[in-house]
C-alpha positions as CSV (number, residue, x, y, z in Angstrom):
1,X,11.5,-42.6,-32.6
2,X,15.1,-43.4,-31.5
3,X,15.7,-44.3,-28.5
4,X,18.1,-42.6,-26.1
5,X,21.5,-44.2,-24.8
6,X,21.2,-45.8,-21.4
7,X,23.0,-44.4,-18.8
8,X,26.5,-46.0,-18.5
9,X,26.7,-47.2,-22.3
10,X,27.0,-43.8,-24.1
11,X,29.0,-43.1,-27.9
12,X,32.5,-44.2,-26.0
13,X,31.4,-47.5,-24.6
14,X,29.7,-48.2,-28.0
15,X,32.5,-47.1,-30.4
16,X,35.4,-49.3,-27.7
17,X,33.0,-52.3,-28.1
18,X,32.9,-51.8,-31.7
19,X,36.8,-51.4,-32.0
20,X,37.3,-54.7,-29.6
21,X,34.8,-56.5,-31.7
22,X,36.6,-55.7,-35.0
23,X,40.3,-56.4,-33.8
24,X,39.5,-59.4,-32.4
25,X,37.4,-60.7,-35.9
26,X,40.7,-59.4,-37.8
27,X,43.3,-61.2,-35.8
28,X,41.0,-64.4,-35.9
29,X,40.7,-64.0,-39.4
30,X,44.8,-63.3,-40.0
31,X,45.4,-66.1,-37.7
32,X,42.9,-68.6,-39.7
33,X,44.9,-67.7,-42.9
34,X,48.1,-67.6,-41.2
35,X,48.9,-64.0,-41.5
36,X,51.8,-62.4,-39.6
37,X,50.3,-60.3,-37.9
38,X,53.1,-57.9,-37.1
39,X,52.9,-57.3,-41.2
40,X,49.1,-56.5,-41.0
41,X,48.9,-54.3,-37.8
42,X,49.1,-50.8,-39.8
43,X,46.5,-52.1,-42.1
44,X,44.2,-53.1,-39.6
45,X,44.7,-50.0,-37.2
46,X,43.6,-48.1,-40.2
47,X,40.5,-49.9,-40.9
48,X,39.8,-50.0,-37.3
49,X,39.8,-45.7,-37.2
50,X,37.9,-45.8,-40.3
51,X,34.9,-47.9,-38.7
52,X,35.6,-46.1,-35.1
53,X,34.3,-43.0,-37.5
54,X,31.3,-44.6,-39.3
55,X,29.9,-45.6,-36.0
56,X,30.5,-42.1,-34.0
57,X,29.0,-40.3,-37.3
58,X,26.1,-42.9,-36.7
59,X,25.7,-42.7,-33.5
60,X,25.7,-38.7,-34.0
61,X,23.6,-38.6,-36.6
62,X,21.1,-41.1,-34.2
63,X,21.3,-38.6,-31.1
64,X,20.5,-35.4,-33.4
65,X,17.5,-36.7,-34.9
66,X,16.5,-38.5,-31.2
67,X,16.9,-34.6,-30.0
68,X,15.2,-33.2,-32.8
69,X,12.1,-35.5,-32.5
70,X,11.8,-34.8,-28.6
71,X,11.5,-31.2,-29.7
72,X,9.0,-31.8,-31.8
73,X,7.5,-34.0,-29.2
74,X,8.0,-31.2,-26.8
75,X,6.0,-28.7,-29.2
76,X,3.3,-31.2,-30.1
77,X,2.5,-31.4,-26.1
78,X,2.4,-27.6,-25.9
79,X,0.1,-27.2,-28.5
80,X,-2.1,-30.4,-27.8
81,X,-1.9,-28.4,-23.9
82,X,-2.7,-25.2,-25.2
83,X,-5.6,-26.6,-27.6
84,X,-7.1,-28.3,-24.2
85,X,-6.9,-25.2,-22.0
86,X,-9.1,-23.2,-25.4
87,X,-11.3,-26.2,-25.1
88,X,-12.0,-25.8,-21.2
89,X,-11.8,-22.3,-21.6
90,X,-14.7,-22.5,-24.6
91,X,-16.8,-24.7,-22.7
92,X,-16.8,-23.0,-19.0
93,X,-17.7,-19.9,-21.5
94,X,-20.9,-21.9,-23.1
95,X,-22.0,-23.2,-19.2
96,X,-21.3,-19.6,-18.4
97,X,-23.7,-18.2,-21.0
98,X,-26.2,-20.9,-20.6
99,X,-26.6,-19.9,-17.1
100,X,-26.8,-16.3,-17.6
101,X,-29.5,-17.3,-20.3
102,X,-31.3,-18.8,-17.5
103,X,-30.8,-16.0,-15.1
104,X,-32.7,-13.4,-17.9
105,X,-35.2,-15.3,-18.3
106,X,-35.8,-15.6,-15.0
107,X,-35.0,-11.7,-14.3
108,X,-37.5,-11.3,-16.9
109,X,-40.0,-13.3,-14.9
110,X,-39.8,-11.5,-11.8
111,X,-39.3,-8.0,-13.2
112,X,-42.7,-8.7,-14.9
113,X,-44.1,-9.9,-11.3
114,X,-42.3,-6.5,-9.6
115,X,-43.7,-4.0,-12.3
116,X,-47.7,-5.7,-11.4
117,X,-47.0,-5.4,-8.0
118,X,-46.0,-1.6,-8.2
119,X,-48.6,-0.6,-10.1
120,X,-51.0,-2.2,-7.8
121,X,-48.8,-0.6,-4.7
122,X,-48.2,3.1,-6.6
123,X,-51.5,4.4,-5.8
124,X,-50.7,3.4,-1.9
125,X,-47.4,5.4,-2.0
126,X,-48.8,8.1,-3.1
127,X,-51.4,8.6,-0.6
128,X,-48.3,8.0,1.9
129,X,-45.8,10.9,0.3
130,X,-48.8,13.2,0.4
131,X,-49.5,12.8,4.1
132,X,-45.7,12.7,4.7
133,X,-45.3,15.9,2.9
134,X,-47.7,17.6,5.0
135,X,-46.0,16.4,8.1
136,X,-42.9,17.6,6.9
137,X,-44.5,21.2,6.0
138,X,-45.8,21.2,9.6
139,X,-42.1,20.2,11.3
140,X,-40.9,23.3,8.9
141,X,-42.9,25.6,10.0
142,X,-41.9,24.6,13.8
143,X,-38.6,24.6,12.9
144,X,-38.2,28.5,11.6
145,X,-40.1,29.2,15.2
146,X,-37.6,27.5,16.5
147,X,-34.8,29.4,14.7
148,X,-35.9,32.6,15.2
149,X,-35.4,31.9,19.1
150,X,-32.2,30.4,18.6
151,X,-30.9,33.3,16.6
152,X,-32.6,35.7,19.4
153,X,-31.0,33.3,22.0
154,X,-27.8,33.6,19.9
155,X,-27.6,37.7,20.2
156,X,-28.6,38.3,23.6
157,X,-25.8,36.0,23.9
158,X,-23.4,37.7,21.9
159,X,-24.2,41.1,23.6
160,X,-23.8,40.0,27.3
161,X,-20.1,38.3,26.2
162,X,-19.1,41.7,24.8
163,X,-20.3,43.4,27.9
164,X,-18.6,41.0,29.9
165,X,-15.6,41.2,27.8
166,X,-15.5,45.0,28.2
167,X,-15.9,44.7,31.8
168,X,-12.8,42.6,31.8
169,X,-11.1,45.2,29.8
170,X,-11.9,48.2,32.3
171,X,-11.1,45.7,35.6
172,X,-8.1,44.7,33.8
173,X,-7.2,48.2,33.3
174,X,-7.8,49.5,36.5
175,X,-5.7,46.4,38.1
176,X,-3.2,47.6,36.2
177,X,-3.2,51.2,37.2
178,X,-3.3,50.0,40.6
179,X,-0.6,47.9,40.5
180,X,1.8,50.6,38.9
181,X,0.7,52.8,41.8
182,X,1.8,50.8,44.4
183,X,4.7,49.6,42.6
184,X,5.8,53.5,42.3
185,X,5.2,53.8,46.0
186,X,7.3,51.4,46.6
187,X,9.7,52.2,44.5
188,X,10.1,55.8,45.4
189,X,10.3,54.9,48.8
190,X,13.2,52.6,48.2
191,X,14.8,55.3,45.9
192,X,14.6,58.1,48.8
193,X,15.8,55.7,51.8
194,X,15.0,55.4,55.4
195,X,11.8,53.3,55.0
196,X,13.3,49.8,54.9
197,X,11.6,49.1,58.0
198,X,8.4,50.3,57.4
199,X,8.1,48.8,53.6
200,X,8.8,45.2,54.6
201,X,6.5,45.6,57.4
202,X,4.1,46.7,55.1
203,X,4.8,44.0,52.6
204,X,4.3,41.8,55.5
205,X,0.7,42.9,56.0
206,X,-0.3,43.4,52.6
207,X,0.3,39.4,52.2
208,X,0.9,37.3,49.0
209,X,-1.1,39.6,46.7
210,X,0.7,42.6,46.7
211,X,4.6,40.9,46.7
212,X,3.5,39.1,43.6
213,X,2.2,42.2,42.1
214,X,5.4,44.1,43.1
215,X,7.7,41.2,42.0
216,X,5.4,41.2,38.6
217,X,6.1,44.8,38.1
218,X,9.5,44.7,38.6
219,X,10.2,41.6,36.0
220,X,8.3,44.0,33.6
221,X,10.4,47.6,34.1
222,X,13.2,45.1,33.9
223,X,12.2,43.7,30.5
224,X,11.1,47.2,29.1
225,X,14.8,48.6,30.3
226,X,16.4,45.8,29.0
227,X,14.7,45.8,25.4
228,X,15.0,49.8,25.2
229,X,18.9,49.0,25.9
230,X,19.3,46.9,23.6
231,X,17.0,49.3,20.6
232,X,19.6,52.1,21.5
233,X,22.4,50.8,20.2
234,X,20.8,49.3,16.7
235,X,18.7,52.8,16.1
């Protein structure tokens, strides 16, 4: 393999070493023959580019084989990588199956240990889910007694909330009726005039109950004029 310029001496510092090198052997030569060198200076200017270009085609031709062997380099440590990682890979596969050989046989060992066993133990489970099938039949049976009283339990129930419910109804109705009552008294007292006195005395003994059920009934007339006011106009 070539080897690769150092740093600091690259194609330039070779090729101005080469051209120094030849200038000075020509002028040493010319002067040894006693040349003038002002006649020769052309000539050897011209040989001087011509080796300048032999040693850069060199020197190029060095650096493209140099990078064409690191790439092949390159690509031989890929593939040597790639080789060694199917190798690892091959034989983590070969320990792997070894040990799950091992494992089978030994699964087939104590499968044949566990099938004895249950055969000896089936005629003991048996005996067990028979009994335990009979308990269960007996917690069945105590369990529909159980649900018939729960659904008995369940419509007694359901009739005393209705009855309560309608109870609630009537009272609620009957409140009601009450309540417009007095509000009517009250209000047709107010309408004829004269009984101011006597209705806020009146109020004043009735208590709480009866100014919340008045002020109640009035927010109510109030809404029902208000919303048959505003159906006039629209119907």
């Amino acid at each position: 393999m070539a080897a690769s310029a150092p740093a600091g001496h690259g194609p330039s510092s070779n090729v101005d070493g080469a051209r120094g090198e030849s200038h000075k052997a020509y002028n040493d030569r010319n002067h040894a023959e006693g040349v003038d060198q002002t006649m020769v200076m052309p000539v050897s200017l011209t040989a001087a580019h011509v080796e300048l270009n032999i040693v850069e085609e060199r020197f190029h031709h060095v650096l493209v084989e140099n990078m064409a062997l690191l790439k092949q380099v390159e690509m031989t440590n890929k593939d040597l990588e790639r080789s060694r990682a199917e190798e690892e890979e091959l034989s983590a596969t070969w320990k792997a199956t070894n040990a799950v050989s091992a494992r089978q046989k030994m699964a087939v060992q104590g499968l044949v240990k566990n099938a004895q066993s249950s055969a000896r133990a089936e005629s003991t489970r048996l005996v067990e889910a028979a009994q335990h099938v009979q308990d269960l039949q007996d917690v069945y049976k105590r369990l529909q007694s159980v649900n018939r009283q729960l659904e008995f339990a369940q419509q007694m129930q359901a009739w005393m909330l209705a009855d309560v419910e309608h109870r609630i109804i009537a009272r609620t109705g009957r409140t009601r009726k009450v309540e417009q009552a007095i509000y009517r008294v009250f209000y047709q007292a107010q309408r004829d005039g004269g009984f101011e006195e006597v209705l806020s005395g009146l109020v004043a003994k009735c208590g709480p109950l009866v100014r919340s059920v008045l002020a109640r009934e009035a927010q109510r007339q109030a809404l029902q004029m208000a919303t048959a006011q505003v159906s006039l106009p629209a119907s």
